[in-house]
Residue, then its C-alpha position, 0 to 999 in steps of 0.5 A: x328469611x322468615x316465612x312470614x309476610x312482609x308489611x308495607x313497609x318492606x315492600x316500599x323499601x324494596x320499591x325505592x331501592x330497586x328504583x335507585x339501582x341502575x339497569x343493565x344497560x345502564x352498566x353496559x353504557x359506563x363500562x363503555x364509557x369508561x374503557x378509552x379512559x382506561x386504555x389511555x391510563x395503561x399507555x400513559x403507564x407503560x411510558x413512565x415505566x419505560x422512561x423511568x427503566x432508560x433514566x435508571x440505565x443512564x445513571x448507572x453507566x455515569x457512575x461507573x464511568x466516574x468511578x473508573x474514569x472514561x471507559x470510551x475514550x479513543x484518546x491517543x497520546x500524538x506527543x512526540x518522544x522528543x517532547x513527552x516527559x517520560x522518554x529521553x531524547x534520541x541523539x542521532x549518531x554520526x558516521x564520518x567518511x573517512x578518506x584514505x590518501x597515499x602520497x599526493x593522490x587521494x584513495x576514495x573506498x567505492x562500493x560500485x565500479x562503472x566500468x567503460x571500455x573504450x579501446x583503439x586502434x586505428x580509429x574505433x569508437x566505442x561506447x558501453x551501456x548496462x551494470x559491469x557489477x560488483x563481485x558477484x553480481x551478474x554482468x550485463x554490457x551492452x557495447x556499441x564498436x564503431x567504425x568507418x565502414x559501420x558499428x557493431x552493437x553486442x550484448x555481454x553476460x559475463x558468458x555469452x556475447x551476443x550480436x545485436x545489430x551491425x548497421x554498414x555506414x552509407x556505401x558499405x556492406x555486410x561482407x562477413x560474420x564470425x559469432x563465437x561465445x565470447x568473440x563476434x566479427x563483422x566485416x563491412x566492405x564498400x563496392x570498391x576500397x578499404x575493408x573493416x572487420x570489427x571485433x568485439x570480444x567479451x572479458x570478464x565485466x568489460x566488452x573489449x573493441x578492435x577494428x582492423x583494415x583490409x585493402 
């Protein structure tokens, strides 16, 4: 500016255009005004750009699904091979039973053999429980001998005979017992009468019986 003074025409112009510019409280009161409005124009752009990054997502995994077909799918082919056109049907095979005969009297091949012995003499009644086996599996018997005077019941492992119980009919008694390995003895003997020695002895896979009487 030039030093020299200003005319009047200056000094209204000053006066007009200072009375047109806004105070300072004036700007302090816009500004506040204006802030929420602003706030809310942040927000409101946050969500397009966040809406717009989910859609541009969305898209790109579409296409690449349609370009290399259903990535997700946990489909399983549950056709069965008998109906699928890509496998041959299976055809079971069949295995005849041949029996073989010799003249008049038929010859079966078995792979398991039961085993029950029963012998006699003067009235023995025997029976057999367990697996008398096959070759080369254990043995395992148990035998009842019965007679008269009482039963025997032992327990044969191909090795080893064992007593189990010896159970006197009604009037007789335990007189006696012989326990070898493979041979057990029991007497039964009444008050008065006829005695009975029972004799069970092991053989092989069987339990072999016999009763014998003493007057």
């Amino acid at each position: 500016m030039n030093d020299l003074p200003r005319d009047r025409i200056d000094d209204e112009l000053h006066r007009r255009l200072g009375a047109l510019a806004p105070s300072d409280d004036d700007t302090n009161s816009v500004l506040a005004a204006l802030r929420p409005r602003m706030t809310s124009a942040r927000r409101r752009r946050r969500v397009a750009i966040a809406a717009g990054s989910a859609m541009t997502a969305a898209a790109l995994v579409g296409a690449i699904a349609t370009l290399s077909g259903d990535p997700f799918s946990t489909k399983v082919d549950t056709l069965p091979p008998a109906t699928r056109p890509d496998v041959a049907p299976t055809v079971p095979s069949v295995t005849a039973n041949t029996t073989t005969t010799t003249g008049s009297r038929p010859v079966a091949s078995t792979s398991t053999a039961d085993t029950t012995a029963d012998t006699t003499t003067s009235e023995p009644v025997t029976s057999t429980t367990g697996d008398t086996g096959t070759t080369g599996a254990p043995v395992s018997v148990t035998q009842t001998c019965s007679s008269t005077g009482g039963t025997v019941t032992v327990r044969w492992d191909g090795t080893t005979l064992v007593l189990q119980s010896a159970a006197p009919a009604g009037g007789y008694s335990v007189a006696g017992q012989d326990l070898d390995p493979d041979r057990v003895r029991v007497e039964f003997a009444p008050e008065d009468g006829t005695r009975y020695e029972v004799e069970a002895r092991g053989a092989g896979a069987i339990v072999e019986c016999d009763v014998n009487t003493k007057g």
